[in-house]
Backbone and ligand atoms as CSV (ligand in chain L), in Angstrom:
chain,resi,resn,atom,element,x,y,z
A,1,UNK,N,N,119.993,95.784,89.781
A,1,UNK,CA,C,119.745,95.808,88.346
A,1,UNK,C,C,118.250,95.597,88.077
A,2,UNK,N,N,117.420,96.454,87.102
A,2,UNK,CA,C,116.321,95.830,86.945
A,2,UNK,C,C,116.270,95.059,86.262
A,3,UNK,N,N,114.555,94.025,85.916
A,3,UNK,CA,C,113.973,93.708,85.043
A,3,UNK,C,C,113.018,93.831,85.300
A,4,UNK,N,N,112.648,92.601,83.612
A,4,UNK,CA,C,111.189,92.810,82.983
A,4,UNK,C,C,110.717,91.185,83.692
A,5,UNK,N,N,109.395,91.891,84.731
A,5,UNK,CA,C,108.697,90.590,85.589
A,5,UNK,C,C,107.516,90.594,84.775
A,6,UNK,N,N,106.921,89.931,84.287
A,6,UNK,CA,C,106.000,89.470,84.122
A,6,UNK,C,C,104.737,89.336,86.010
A,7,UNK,N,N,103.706,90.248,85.560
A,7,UNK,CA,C,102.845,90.841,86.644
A,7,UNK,C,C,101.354,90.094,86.673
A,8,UNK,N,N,101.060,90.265,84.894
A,8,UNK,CA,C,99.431,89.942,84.882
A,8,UNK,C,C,99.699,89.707,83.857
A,9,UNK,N,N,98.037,89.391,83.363
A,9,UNK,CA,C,97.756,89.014,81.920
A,9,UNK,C,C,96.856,90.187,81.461
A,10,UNK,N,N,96.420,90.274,80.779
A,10,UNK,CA,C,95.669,91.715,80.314
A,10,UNK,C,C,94.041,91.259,80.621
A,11,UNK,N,N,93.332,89.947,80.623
A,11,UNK,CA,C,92.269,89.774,81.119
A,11,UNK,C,C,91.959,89.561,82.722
A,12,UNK,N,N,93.212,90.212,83.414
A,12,UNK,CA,C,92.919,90.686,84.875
A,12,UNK,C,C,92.399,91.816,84.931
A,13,UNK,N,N,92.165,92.907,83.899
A,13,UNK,CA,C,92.230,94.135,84.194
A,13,UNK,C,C,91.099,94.498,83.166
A,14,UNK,N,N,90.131,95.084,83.127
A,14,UNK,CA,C,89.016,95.463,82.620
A,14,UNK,C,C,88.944,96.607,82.098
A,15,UNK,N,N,88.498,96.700,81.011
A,15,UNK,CA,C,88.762,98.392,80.320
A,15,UNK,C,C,88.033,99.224,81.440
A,16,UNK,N,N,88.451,99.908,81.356
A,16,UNK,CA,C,88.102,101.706,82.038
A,16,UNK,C,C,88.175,101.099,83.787
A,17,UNK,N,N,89.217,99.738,84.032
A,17,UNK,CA,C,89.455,99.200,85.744
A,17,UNK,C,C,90.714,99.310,85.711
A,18,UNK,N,N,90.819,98.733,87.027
A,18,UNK,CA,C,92.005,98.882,87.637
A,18,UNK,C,C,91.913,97.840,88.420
A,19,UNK,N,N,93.492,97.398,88.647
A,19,UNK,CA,C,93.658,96.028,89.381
A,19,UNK,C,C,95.370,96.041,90.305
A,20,UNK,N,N,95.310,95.572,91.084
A,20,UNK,CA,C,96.673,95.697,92.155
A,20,UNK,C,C,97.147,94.209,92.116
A,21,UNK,N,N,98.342,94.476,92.062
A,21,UNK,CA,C,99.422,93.110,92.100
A,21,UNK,C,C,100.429,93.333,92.874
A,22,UNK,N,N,101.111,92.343,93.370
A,22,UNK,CA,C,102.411,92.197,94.284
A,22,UNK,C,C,103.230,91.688,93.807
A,23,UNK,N,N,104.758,92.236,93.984
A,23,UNK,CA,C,105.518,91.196,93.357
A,23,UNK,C,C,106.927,91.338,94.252
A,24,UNK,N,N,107.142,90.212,95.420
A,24,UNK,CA,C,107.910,90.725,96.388
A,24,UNK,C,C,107.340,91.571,97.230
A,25,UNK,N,N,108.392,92.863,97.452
A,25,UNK,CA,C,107.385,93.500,98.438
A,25,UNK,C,C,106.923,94.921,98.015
A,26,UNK,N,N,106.596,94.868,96.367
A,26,UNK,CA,C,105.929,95.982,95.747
A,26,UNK,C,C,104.570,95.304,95.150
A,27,UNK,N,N,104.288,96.320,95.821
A,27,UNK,CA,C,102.485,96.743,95.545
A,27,UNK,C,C,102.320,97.273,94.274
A,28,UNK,N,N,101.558,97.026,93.281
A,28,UNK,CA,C,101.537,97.792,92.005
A,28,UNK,C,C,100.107,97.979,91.898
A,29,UNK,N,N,99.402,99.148,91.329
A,29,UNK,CA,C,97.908,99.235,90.672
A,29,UNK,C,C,98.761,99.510,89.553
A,30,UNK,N,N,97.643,98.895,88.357
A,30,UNK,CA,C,97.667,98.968,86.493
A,30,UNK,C,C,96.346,99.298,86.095
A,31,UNK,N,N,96.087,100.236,85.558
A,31,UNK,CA,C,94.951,101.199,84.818
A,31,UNK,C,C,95.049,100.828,83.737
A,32,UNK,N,N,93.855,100.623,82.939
A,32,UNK,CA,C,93.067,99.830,82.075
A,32,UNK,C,C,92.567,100.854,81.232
A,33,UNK,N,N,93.109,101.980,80.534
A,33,UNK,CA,C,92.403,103.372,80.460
A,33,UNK,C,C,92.421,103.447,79.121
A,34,UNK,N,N,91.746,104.082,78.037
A,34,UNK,CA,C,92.035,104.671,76.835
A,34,UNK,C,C,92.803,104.438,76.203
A,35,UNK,N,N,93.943,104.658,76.919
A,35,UNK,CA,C,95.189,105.027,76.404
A,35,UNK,C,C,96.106,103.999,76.797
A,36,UNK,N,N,95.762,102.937,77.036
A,36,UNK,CA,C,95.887,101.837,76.881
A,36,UNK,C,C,96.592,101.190,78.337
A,37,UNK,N,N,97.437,100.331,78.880
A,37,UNK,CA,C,97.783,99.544,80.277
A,37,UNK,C,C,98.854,100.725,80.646
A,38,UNK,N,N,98.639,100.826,82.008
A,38,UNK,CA,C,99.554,101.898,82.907
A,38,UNK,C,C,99.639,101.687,84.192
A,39,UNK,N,N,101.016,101.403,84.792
A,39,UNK,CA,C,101.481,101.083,85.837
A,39,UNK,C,C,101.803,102.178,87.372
A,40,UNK,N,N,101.571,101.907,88.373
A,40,UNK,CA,C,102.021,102.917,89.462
A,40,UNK,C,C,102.479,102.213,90.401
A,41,UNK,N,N,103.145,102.261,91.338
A,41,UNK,CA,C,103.183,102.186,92.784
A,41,UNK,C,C,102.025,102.590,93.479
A,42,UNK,N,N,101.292,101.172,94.081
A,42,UNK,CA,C,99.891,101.294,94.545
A,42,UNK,C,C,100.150,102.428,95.947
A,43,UNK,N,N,100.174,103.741,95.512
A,43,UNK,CA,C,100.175,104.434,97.116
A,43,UNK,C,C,100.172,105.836,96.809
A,44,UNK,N,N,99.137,106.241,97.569
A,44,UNK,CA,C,98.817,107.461,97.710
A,44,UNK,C,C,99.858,108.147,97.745
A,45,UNK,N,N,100.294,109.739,97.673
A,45,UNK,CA,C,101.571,110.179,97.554
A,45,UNK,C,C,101.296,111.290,98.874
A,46,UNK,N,N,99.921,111.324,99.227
A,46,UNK,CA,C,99.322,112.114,100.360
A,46,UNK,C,C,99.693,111.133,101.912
A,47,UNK,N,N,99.273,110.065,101.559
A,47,UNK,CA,C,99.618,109.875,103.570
A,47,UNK,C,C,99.606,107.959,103.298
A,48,UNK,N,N,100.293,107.642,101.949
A,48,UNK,CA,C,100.388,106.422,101.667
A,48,UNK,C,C,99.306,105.232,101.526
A,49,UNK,N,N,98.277,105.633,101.404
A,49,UNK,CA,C,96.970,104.340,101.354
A,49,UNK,C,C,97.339,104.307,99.518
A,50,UNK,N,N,96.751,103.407,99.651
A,50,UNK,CA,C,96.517,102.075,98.457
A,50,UNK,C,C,96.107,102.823,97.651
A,51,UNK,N,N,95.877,103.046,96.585
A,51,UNK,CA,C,95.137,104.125,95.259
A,51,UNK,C,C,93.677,102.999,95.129
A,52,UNK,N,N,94.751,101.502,94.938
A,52,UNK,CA,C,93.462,100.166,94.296
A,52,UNK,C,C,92.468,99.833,94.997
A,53,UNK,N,N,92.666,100.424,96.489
A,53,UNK,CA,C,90.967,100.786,97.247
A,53,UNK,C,C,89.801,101.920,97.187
A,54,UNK,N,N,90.769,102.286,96.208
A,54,UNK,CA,C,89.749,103.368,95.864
A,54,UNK,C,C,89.018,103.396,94.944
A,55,UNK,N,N,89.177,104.175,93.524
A,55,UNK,CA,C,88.432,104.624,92.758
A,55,UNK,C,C,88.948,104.531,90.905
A,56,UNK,N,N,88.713,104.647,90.345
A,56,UNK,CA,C,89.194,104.645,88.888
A,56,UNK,C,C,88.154,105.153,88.044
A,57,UNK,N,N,87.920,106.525,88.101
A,57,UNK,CA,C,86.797,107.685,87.362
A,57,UNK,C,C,87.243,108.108,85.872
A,58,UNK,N,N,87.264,107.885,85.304
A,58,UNK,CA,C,87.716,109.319,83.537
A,58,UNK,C,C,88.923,109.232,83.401
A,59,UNK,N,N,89.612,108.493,83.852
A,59,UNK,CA,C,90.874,108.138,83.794
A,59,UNK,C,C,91.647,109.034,84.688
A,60,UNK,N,N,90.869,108.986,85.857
A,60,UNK,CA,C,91.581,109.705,87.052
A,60,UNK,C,C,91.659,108.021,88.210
A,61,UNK,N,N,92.718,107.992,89.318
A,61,UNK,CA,C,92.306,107.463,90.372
A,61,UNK,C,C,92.245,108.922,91.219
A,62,UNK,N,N,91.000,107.895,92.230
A,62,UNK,CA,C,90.621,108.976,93.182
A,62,UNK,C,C,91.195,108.036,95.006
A,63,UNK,N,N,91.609,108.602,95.154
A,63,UNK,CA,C,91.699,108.508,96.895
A,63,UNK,C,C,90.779,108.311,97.967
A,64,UNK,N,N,90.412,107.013,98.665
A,64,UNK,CA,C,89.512,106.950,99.198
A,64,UNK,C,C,89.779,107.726,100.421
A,65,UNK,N,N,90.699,108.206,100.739
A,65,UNK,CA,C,90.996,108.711,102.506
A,65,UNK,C,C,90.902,109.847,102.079
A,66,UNK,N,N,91.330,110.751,101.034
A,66,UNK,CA,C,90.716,112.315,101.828
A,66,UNK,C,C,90.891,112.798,100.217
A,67,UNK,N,N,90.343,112.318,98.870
A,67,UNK,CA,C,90.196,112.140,97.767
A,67,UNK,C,C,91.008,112.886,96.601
A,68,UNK,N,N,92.058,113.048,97.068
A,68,UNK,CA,C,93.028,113.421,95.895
A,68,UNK,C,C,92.989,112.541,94.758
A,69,UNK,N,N,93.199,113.037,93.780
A,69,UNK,CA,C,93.160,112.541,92.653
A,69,UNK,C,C,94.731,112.217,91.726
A,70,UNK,N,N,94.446,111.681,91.014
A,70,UNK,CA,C,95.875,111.532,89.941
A,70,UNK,C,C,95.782,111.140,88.975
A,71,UNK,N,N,96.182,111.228,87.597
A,71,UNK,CA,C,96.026,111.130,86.077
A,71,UNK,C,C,96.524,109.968,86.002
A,72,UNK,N,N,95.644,108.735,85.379
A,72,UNK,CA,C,95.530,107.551,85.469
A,72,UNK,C,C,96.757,107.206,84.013
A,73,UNK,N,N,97.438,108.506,83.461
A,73,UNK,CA,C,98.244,108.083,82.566
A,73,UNK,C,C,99.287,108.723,82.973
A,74,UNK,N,N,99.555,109.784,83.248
A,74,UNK,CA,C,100.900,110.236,83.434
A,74,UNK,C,C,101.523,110.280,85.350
A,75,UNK,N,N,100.227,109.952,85.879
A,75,UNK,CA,C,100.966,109.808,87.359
A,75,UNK,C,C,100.223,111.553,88.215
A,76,UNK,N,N,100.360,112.009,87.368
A,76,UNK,CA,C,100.235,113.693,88.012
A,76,UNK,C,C,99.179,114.187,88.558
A,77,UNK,N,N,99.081,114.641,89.711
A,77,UNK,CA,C,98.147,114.979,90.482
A,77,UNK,C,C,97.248,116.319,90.231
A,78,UNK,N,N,96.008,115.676,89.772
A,78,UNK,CA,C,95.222,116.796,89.628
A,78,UNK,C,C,94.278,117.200,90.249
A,79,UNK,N,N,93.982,116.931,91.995
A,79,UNK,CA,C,93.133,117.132,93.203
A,79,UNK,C,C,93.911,117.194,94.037
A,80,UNK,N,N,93.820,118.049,94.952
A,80,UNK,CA,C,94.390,117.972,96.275
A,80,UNK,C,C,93.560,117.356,97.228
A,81,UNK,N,N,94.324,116.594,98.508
A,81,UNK,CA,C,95.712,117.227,98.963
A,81,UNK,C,C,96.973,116.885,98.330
A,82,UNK,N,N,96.900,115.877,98.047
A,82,UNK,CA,C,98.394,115.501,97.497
A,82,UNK,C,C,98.986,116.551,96.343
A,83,UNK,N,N,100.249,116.254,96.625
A,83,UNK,CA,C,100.965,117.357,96.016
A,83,UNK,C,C,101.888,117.147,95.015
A,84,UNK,N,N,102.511,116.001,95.298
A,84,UNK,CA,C,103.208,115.005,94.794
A,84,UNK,C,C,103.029,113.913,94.107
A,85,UNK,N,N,103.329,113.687,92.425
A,85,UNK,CA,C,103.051,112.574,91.750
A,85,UNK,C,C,102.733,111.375,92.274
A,86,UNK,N,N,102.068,110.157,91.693
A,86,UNK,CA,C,102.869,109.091,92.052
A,86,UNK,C,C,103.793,108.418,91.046
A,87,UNK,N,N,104.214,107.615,91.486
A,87,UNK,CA,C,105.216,106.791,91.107
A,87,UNK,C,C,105.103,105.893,89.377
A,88,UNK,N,N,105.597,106.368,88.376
A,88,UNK,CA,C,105.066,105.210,87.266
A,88,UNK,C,C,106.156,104.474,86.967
A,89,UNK,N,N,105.445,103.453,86.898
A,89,UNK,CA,C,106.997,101.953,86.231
A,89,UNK,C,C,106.320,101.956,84.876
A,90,UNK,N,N,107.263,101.384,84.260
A,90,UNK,CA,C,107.855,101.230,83.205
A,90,UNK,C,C,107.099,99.643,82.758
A,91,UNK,N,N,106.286,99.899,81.897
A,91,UNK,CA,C,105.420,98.564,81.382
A,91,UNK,C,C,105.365,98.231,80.032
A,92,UNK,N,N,105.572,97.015,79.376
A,92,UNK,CA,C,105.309,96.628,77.913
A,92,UNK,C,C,104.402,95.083,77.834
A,93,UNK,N,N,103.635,94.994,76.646
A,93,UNK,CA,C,103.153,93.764,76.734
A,93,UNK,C,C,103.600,93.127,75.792
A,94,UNK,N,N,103.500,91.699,76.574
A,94,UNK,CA,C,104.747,90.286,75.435
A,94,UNK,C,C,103.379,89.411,75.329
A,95,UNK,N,N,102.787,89.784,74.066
A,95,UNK,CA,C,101.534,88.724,73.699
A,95,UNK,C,C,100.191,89.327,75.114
A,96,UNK,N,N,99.981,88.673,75.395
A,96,UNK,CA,C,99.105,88.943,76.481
A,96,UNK,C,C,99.126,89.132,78.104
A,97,UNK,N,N,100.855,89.028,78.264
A,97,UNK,CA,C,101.498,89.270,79.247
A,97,UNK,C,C,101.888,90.733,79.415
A,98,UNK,N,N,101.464,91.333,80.708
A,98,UNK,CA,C,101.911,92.745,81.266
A,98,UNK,C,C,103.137,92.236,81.637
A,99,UNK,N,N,104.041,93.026,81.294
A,99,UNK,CA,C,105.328,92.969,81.857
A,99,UNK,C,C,105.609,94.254,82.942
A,100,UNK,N,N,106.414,94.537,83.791
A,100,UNK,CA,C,106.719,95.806,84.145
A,100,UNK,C,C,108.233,95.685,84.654
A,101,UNK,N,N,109.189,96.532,84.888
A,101,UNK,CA,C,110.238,97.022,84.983
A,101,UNK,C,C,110.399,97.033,86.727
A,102,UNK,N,N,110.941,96.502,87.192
A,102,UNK,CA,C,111.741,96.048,88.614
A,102,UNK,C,C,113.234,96.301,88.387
A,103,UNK,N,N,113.025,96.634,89.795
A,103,UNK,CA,C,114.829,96.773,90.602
A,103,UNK,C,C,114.333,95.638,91.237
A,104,UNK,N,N,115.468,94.611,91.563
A,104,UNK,CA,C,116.176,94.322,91.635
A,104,UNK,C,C,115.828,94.003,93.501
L,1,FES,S1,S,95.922,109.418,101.731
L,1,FES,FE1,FE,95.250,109.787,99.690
L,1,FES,S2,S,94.338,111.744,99.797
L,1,FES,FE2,FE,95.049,111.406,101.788
């Protein structure tokens, strides 16, 4: 069953940054973008490295291992190699708390 975990606070995360959290044994990066807090599964969708060692450009992350890119709001890959989205959870904020959406 999921829920709503409480992850961060919103002054972990810096406008136009990005920041990685754990919770159990998920890895999360949260983008700090325009368009306001946005959640992923911290991992490349190309050969699995971390997105949060990389980069956070125009509201793209960029890939430090062989620099695919992905839309820092909807997940969708707009550089190759990767081919394949990544992953977005499901996030709301309670006062100044990031919440995000877990299984369980
Ligand atoms: S692991 Fe990310 S582009 Fe290759």
């Amino acid at each position: 069953m999921a829920e709503w975990i409480k992850i961060a606070t919103v002054d972990q995360i810096a406008k136009d940054g990005m920041n990685h959290f754990t919770s159990g044994p998920d890895r999360i990066v949260i983008a700090h973008t325009c368009g306001g807090y946005h959640a992923f599964v911290d991992q490349c969708t190309h050969e699995a490295v971390p997105l949060s060692e990389g980069f956070l450009r125009n509201g793209e992350f960029i890939c430090h291992a062989h620099g695919a890119k992905f839309d820092a709001v909807s997940g969708e890959v707009t550089a190759p190699p990767a081919i394949v989205p990544i992953e977005k959870l499901e996030l709301r904020l309670d006062g100044q708390d990031i919440m995000i959406l877990l299984d369980d």
